[in-house]
C-alpha positions as CSV (number, residue, x, y, z in Angstrom):
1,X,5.0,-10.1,-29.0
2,X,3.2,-6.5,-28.7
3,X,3.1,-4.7,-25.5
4,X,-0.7,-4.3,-23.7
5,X,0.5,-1.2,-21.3
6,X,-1.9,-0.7,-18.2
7,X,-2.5,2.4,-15.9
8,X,-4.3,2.7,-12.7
9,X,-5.3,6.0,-11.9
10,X,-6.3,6.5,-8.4
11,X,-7.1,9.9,-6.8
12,X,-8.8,11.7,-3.6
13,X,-10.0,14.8,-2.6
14,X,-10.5,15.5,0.9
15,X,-12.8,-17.9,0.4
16,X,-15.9,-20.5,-0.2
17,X,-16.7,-21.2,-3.6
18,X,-20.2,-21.3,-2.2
19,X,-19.7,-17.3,-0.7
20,X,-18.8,-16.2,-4.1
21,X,-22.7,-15.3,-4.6
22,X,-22.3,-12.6,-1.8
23,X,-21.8,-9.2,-2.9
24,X,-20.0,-8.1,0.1
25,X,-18.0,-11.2,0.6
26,X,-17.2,-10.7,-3.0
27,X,-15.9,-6.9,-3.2
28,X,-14.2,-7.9,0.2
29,X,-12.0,-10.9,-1.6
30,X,-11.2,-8.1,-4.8
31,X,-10.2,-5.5,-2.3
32,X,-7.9,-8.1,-0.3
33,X,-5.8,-8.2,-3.4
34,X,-5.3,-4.7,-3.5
35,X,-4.5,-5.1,0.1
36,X,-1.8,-7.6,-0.6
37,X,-0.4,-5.6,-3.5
38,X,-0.5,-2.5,-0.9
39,X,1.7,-4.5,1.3
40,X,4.3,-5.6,-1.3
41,X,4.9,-1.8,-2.5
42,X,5.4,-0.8,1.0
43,X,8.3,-3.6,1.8
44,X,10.2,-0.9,-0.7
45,X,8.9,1.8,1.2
46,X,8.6,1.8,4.6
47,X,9.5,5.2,5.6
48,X,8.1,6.3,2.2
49,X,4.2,8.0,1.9
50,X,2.1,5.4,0.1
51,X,-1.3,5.5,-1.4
52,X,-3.0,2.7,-3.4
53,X,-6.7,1.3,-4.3
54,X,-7.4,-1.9,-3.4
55,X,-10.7,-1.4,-5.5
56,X,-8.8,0.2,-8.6
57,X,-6.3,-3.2,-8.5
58,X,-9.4,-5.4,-8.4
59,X,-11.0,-3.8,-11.8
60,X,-7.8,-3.6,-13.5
61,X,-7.2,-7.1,-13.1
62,X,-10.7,-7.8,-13.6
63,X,-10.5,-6.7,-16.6
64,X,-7.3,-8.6,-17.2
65,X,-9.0,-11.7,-16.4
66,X,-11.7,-11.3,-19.2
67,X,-9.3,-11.5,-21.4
68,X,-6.8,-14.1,-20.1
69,X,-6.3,-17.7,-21.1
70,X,-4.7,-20.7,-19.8
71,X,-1.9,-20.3,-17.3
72,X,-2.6,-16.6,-17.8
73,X,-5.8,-16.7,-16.7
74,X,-5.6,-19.2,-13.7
75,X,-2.6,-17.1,-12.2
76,X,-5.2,-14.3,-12.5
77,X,-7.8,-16.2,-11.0
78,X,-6.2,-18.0,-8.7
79,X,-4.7,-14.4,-7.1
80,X,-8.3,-13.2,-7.1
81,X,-9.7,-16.0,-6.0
82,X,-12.8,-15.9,-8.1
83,X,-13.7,-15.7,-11.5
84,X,-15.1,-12.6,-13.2
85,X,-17.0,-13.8,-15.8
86,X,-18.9,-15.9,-13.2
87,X,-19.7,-13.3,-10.9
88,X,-20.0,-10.9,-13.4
89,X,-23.5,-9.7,-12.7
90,X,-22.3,-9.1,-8.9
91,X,-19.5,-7.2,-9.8
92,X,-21.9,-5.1,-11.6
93,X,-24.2,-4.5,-8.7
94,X,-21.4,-3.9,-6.9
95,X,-19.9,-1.5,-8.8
96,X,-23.3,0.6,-8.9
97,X,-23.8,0.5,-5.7
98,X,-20.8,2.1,-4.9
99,X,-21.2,5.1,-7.0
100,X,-25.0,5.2,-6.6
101,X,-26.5,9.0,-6.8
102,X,-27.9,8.2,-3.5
103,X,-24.1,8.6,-1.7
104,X,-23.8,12.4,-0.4
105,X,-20.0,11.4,-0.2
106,X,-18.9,11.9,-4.3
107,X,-17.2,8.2,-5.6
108,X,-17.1,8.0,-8.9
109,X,-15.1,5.4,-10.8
110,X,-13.8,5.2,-14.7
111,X,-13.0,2.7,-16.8
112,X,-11.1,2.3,-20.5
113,X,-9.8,0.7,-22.7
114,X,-7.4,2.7,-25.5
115,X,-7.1,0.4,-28.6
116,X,-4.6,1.3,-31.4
117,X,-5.5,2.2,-34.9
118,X,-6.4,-1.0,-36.3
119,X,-6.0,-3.5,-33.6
120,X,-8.9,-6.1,-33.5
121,X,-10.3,-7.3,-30.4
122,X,-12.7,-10.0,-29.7
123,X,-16.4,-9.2,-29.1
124,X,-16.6,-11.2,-26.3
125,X,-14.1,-8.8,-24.3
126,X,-15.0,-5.5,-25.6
127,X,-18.8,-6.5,-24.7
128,X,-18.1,-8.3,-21.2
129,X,-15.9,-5.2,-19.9
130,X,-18.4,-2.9,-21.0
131,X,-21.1,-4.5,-19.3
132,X,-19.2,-5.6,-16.2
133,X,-17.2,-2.8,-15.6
134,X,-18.4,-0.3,-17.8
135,X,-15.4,0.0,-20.0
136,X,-15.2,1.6,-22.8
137,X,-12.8,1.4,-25.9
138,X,-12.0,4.4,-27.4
139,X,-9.3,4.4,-30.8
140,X,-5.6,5.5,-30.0
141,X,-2.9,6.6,-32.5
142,X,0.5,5.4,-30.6
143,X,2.7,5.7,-33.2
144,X,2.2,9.2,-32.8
145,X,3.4,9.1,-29.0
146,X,2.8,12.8,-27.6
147,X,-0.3,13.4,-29.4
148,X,-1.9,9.3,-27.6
149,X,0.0,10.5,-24.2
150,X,-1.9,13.6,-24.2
151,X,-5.7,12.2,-25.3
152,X,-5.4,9.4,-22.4
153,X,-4.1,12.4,-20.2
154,X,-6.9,14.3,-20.5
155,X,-9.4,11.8,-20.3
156,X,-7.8,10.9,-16.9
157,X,-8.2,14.8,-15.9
158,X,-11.9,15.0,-17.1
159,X,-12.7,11.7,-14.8
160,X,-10.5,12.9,-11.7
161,X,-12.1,16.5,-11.9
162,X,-8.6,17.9,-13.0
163,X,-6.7,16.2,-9.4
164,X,-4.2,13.7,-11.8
165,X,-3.4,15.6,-15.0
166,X,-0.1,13.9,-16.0
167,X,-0.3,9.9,-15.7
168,X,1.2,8.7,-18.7
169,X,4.4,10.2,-20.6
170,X,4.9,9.5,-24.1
171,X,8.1,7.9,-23.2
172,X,6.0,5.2,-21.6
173,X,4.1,4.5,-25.1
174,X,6.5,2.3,-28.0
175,X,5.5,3.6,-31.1
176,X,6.1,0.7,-32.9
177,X,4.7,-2.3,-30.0
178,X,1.9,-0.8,-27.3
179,X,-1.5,-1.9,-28.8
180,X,-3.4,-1.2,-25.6
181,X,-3.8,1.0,-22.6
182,X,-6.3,-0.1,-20.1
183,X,-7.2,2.4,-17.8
184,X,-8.9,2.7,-14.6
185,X,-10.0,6.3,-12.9
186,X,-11.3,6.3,-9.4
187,X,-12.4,9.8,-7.6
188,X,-14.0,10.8,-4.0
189,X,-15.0,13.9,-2.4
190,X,-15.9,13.2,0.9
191,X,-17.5,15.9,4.0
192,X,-16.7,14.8,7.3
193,X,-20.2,14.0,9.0
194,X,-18.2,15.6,12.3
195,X,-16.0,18.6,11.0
196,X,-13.1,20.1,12.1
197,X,-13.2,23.6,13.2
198,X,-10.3,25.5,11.4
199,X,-9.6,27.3,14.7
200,X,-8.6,24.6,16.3
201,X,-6.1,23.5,13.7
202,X,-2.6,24.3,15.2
203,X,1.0,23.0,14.3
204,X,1.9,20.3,16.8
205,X,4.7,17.6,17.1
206,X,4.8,14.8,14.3
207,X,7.5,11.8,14.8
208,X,9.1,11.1,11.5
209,X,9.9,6.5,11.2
210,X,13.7,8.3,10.9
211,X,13.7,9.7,14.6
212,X,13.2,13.5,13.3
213,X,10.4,15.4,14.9
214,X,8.2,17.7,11.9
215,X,6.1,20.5,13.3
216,X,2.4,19.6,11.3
217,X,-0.7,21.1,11.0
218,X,-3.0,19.3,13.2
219,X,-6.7,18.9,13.1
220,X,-8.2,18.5,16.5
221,X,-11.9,17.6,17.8
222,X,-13.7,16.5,20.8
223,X,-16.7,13.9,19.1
224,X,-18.4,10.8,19.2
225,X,-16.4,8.1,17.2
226,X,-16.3,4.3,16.7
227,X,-12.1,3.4,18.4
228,X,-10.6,0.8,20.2
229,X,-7.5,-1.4,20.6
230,X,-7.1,-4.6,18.2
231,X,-3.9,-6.8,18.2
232,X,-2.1,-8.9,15.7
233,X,-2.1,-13.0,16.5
234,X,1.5,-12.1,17.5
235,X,0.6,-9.9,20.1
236,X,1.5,-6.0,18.5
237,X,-1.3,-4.0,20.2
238,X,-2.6,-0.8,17.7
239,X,-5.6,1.5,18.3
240,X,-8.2,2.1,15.5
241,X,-11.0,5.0,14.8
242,X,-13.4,5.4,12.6
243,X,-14.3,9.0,11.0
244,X,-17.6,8.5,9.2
245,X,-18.1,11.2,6.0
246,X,-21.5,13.0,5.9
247,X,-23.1,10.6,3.7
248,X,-22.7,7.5,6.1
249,X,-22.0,5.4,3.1
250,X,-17.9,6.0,3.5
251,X,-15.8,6.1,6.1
252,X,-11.9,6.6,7.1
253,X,-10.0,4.4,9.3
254,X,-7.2,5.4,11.0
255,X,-4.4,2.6,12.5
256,X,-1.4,3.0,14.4
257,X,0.6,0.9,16.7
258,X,0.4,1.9,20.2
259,X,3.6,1.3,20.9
260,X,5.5,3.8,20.0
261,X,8.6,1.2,19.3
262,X,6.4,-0.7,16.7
263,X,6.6,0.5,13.0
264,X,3.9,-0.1,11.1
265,X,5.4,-3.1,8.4
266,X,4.7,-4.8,11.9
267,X,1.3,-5.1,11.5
268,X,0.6,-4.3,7.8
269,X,0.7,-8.0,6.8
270,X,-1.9,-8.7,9.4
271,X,-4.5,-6.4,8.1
272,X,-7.4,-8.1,5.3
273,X,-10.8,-6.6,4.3
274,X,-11.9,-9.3,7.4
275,X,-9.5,-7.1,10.0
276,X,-11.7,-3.9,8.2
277,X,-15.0,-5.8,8.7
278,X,-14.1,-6.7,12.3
279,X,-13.2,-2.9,13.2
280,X,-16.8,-1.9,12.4
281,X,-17.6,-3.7,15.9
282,X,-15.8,-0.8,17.6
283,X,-18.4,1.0,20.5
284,X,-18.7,4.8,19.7
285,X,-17.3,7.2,22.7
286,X,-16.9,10.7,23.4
287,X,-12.9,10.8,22.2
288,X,-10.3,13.6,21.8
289,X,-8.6,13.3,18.3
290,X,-5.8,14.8,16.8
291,X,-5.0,13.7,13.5
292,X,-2.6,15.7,10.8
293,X,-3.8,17.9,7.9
294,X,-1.7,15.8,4.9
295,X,-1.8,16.1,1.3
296,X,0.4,13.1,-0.6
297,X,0.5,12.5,-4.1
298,X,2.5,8.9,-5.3
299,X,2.6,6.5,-8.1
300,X,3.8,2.7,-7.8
301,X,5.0,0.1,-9.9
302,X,3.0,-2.4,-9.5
303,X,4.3,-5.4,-11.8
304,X,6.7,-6.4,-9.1
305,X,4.4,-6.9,-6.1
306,X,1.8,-8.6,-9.0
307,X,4.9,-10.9,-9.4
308,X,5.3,-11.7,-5.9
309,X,1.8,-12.3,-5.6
310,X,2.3,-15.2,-8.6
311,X,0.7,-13.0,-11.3
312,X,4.0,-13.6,-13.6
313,X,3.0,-14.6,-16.9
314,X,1.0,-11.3,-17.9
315,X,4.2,-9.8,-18.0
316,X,6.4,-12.6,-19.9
317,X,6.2,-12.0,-23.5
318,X,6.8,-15.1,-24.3
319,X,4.2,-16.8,-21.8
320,X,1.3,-14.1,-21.6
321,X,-1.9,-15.5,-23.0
322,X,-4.4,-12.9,-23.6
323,X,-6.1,-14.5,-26.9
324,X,-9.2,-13.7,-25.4
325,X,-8.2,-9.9,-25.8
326,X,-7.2,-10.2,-29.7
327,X,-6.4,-13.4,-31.6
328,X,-4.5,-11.5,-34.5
329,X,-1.4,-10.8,-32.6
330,X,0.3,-12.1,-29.5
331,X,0.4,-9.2,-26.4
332,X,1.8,-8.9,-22.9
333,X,1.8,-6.3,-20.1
334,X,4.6,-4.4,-20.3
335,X,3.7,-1.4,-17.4
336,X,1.3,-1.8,-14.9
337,X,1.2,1.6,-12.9
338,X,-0.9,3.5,-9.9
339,X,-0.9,7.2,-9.2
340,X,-3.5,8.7,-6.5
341,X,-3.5,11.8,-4.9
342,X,-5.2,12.5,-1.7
343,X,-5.8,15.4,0.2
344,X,-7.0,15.4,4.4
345,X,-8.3,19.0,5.7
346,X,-11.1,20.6,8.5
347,X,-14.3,19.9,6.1
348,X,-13.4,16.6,4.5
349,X,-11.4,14.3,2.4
350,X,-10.4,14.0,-1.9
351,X,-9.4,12.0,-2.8
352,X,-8.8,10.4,-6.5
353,X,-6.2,6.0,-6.6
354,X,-3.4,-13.1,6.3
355,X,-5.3,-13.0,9.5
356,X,-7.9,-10.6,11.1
357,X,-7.3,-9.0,14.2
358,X,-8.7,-10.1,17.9
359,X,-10.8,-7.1,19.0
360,X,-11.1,-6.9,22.6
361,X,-13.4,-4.9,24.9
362,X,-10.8,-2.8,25.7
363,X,-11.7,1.4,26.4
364,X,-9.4,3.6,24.8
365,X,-7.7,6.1,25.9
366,X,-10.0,9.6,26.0
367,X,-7.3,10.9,23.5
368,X,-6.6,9.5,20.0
369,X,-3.5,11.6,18.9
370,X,-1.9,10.8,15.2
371,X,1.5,12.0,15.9
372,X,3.4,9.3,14.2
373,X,3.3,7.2,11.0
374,X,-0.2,5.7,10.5
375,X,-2.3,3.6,8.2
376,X,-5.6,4.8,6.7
377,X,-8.4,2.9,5.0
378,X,-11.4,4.8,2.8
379,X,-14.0,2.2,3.1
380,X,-17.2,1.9,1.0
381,X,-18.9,0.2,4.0
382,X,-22.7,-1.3,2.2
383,X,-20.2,-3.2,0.0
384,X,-16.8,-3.6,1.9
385,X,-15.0,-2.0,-1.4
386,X,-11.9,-0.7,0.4
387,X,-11.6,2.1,-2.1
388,X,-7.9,3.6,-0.7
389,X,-4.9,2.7,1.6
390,X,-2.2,4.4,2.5
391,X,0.7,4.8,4.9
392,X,1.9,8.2,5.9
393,X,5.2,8.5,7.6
394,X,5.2,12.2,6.6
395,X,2.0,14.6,6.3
């Protein structure tokens, strides 16, 4: 059985059968898996920085799921909870919509396939993921490990603008078993449509999930933004703003708990692309907000939390059935990994990787101050692509 090794490159500068014909309801069931995965990585993790994207998840395993099979495929579809080759057109849509020229905010998103020397693949999936997702399959030489490593490298730098230059290492790559890399690239440059002022940027009083106080940067502004107060069904009250970038295509939420007691794997399983959607109901007021200048770069294993979330037999040699990928030769996932970088400042964000909350009409406080471990969301908001997440216990 040969190895089919994934990477999911994700960087930033800075369920009705009948619904499945909606574009938004459909990014919004894609990014909820990236949500999930999100959640699993940071049971490891809590006092850990985290960044993932939910979108980046969505098209690896979409891409996955052209070329699954069987039990395979169901796991895959079932996680999803909707076909790709069905909605295939939407996805498209999607997809272009989110990276249309039109967006002032930069998003741009890569996908690829690196085949080995030789291997075959069916027409069926090299055509589909290039016309779905855009994917496309360039030749590979992995018995010659440094000299692979270092051509997907590079492609991953050209497609990130130079933010992720070391993804893969060769050690990753067996000469003798990987047949396939499958890639995906995902980069955003985003203004603020209200800036900071760099002025008023001064080191204030961050609280650490270990009890330690950090002195931070801290970006500060008095401006009109979209916040209020949400709670989980269990009654764990957190406060919620929106920062809209220039383009009004994307914006950044921001979630912590309001109790200062409450860490945030308290409300993390409560969150879904619904608890997003139902945030965009928030009235705009005039608000003081203090929020901390971070950059965090992490990478994630992600076959575990895939595991948990009953994809299991992609990663079983003996039980992964991708014939739809290549009927010469029997292949598995053996790696499935993230990396994504993202960087908060005064002018903007880069950036390059189950039940809603009750909103109430609740006013918030006149200040918003981010001086403890938060959650953030990059949103595409026309399509509901939740194209980052993170938790930051650190700046």
């Amino acid at each position: 059985m040969k190895e089919l090794f994934l990477a999911l490159l994700l960087v930033v500068y800075l369920t009705s059968v009948q619904s499945q014909t909606n574009p938004l309801f459909l990014e919004e069931l894609g990014s909820d898996i990236g949500i999930q995965v999100f959640n699993q990585v940071v049971k490891n993790k809590p006092h850990d920085n985290v960044v993932i994207s939910p979108h980046g998840v969505a098209s690896v395993l979409g891409m996955l799921q052209l070329g699954a099979d069987g039990k395979t495929k169901k796991q895959l579809t079932t996680a999803m909870r909707y076909k790709v080759n069905v909605v295939g057109k939407i996805l498209k849509r999607i997809n272009r919509a989110i990276v249309a020229k039109k967006n002032k905010d930069i998003v741009s998103t890569a996908n690829a396939v690196f085949a080995n020397s030789g291997f075959k693949m069916e027409e069926p999936f090299v055509s589909k993921n290039k016309e779905v997702f855009h994917s496309q399959v360039r030749s590979a030489d992995f018995q010659d490990r440094n000299t692979a490593a270092s051509m997907i490298n590079q492609w991953v730098k050209n497609e990130t603008k130079g933010m992720i230059d070391n993804l893969i290492s060769p050690e990753l790559l067996d000469s003798s078993m990987t047949r396939l890399v499958v890639i995906n690239a995902l980069y955003f440059k985003g203004l603020w449509k209200s800036r900071f002022q760099p002025e008023n940027t001064k080191k204030r009083t961050f609280h650490g999930p270990d009890g330690k106080a950090y002195q931070v940067p801290m970006l500060a502004q008095l401006s009109l933004f979209r916040s209020g107060s949400a709670s989980t069904p269990s009654g764990l009250w957190y406060n919620v703003i929106e920062l809209p970038y220039h383009g009004g295509s994307v914006s950044m939420l921001v979630a912590l708990p309001t109790d200062e007691s409450t860490p945030l794997s308290a409300i993390i399983p409560h969150i879904s692309t619904k608890t997003l959607q139902s945030w965009m109901t928030m009235t705009p007021k005039r608000v003081q907000l203090i929020l901390p200048k971070f950059t965090v770069e992490a990478d994630a294993d992600l076959k575990e939390p895939l595991r948990n979330l009953g994809i299991t037999d992609m990663f079983d040699s003996h039980k992964a059935n991708f014939t739809k990928i290549t009927r010469s030769e029997q292949v598995y996932v053996s790696q499935m990994l993230q990396k994504a970088k993202i960087e908060v400042k005064e002018d903007g964000t880069k950036a390059s990787a189950a039940t809603a909350a009750i909103l109430i009409a609740r006013s918030s406080p006149p200040w918003f101050i981010v001086d403890r471990p938060f959650l953030f969301f990059i949103r595409h908001n026309p399509t509901g692509a939740v194209l980052f997440t993170g938790q930051i216990n650190k700046p």
